[in-house]
C-alpha positions in Angstrom: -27.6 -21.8 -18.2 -26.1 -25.1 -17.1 -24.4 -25.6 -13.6 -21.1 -26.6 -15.6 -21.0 -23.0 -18.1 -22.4 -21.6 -14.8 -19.1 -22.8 -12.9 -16.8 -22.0 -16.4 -17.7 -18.4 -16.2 -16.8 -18.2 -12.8 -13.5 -19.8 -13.1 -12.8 -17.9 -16.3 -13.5 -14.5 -14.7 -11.7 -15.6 -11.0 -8.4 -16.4 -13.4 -8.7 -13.2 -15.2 -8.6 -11.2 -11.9 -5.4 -12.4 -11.0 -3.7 -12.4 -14.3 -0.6 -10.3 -15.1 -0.9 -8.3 -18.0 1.6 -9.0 -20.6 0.9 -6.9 -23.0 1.1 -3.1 -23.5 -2.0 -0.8 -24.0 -2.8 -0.5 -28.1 -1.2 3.2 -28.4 1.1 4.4 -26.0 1.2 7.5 -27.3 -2.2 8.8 -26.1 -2.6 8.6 -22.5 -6.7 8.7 -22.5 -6.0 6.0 -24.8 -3.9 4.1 -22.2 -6.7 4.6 -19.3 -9.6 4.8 -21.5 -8.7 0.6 -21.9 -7.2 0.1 -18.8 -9.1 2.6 -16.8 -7.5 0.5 -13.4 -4.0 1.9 -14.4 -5.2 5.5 -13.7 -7.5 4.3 -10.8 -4.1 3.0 -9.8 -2.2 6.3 -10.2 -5.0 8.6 -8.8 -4.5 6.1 -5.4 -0.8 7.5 -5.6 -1.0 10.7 -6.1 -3.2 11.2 -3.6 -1.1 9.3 -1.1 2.9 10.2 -1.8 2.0 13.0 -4.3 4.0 12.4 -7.6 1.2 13.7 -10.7 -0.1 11.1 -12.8 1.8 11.9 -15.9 5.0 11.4 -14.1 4.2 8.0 -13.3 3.2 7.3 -16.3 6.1 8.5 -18.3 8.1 6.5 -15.9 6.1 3.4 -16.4 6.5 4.2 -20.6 10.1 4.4 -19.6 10.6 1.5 -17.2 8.4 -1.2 -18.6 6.3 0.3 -21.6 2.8 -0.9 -19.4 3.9 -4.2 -19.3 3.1 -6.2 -15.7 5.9 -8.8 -16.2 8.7 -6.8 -18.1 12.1 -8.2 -17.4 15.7 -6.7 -18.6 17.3 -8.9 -21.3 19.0 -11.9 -21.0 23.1 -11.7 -20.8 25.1 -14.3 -23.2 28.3 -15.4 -23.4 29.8 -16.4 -26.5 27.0 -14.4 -28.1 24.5 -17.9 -27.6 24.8 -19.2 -24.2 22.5 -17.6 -21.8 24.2 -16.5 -18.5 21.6 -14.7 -16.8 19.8 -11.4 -16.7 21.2 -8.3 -16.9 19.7 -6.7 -13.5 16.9 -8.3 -11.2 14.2 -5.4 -12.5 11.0 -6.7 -13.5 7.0 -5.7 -13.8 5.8 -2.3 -14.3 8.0 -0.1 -12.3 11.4 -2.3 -13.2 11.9 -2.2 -9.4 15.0 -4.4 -8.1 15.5 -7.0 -5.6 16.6 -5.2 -3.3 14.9 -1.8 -3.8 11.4 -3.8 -3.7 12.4 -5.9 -0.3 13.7 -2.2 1.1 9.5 -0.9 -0.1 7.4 -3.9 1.2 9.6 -3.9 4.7 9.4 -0.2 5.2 5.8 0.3 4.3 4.3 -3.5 5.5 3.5 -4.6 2.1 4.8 -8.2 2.2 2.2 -9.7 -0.4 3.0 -6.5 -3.1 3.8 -7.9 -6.4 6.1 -6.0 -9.0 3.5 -7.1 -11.7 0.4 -5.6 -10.2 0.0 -2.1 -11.0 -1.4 -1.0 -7.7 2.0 -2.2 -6.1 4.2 -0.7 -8.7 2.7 2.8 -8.4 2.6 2.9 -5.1 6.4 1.4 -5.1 6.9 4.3 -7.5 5.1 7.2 -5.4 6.8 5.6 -2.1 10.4 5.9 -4.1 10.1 9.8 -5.4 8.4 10.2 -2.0 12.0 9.3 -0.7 14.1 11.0 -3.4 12.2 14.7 -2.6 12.9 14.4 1.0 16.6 13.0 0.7 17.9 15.3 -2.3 15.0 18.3 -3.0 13.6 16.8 -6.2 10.1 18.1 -7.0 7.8 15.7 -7.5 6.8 16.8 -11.0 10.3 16.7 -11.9 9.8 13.9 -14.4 13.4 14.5 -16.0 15.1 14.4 -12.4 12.9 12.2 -10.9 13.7 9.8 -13.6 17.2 9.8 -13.2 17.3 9.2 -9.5 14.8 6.2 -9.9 17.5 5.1 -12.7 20.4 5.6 -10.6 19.4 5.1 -7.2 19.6 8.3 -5.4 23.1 7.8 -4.2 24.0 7.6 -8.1 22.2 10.7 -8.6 23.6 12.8 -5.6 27.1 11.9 -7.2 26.2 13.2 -10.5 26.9 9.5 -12.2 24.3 10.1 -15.0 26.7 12.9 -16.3 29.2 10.3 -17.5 25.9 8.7 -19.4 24.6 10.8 -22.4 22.0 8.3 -23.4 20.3 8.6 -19.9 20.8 12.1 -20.0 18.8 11.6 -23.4 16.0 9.3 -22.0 15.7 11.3 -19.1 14.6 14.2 -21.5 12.3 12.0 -23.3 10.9 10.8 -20.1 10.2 15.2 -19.2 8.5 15.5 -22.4 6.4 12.6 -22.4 5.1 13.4 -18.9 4.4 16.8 -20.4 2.6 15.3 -23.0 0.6 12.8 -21.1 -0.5 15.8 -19.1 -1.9 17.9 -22.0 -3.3 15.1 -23.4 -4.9 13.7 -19.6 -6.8 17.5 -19.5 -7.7 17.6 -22.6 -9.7 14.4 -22.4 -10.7 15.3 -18.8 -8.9 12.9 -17.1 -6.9 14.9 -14.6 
């Protein structure tokens, strides 16, 4: 092999290490599917669970939720007029839709200035760090995905007011979210995964 393929390899497989994935897993309905292609995503989780504690299928659910497994999600664009573009509609972005100030608050408190939002190592551990808060603040299991879920959504003062009752779609999404943890679990044994 040439010095010049030689040195094209290299820089092909040095760019691919740092890339963001934008684009979701084939079928998010199958979780060994999910980690059976992107085994790092469970590599990820495992390295969370073990640290703050919250069960693989409630990240994942959360991540399904949140960003659907995509590294750079963003929230849609606001428009005025209905055609000129004013903004977006929250600062959430990557995997774990963390905001602004939510994600300064994480890489302050736990020395993680270099994190990234769109690196799934840092957005599970952002995740784990966050429930890890909300269980010892307001008594939310861990494997709560349902409540959980709605105090990542609402920020745990929101929750602790009870401001997702006057929301019937989150209450909604925060079902979905319990279920799909449950089923990312069944399906996680089943292929021998947890």
């Amino acid at each position: 092999m040439s010095k010049h393929i030689r040195a094209l390899v290299l820089l092909l497989f040095v760019a691919s290490c740092g890339s963001t994935e934008s684009t979701a897993p084939r079928n998010l309905e199958n979780a060994c599917d999910i980690v059976s292609e992107r085994p790092h995503y469970l590599r990820a989780m495992r390295r969370t669970e073990r640290r703050w504690g919250v069960p693989v299928p409630v990240q994942m659910a959360t991540i399904h939720q949140e960003s659907k497994f995509i590294g750079n999600a963003r929230t849609p664009l606001r428009f005025t007029l209905g055609v000129i573009p004013m903004g977006r509609q929250s600062s959430a972005y990557g995997y774990s839709q963390a905001l602004d100030g939510t994600w300064e608050e994480y890489k302050d408190k736990q020395d993680r200035r270099r994190a990234k939002r769109d690196d799934i190592d840092d957005a599970t551990d952002f995740m784990g760090w966050y429930m890890d808060q909300t269980t010892k603040s307001l008594g939310i299991s861990k494997s709560d995905a349902r409540n959980q879920y709605l105090a990542y959504h609402e920020g745990r003062t929101g929750y602790s007011r009870g401001s997702y009752n006057a929301k019937p779609w989150l209450l909604t999404v925060s079902q979905r979210v319990q279920s799909r943890a449950q089923l990312y679990e069944g399906q996680l044994r089943s292929c021998r995964r947890l």
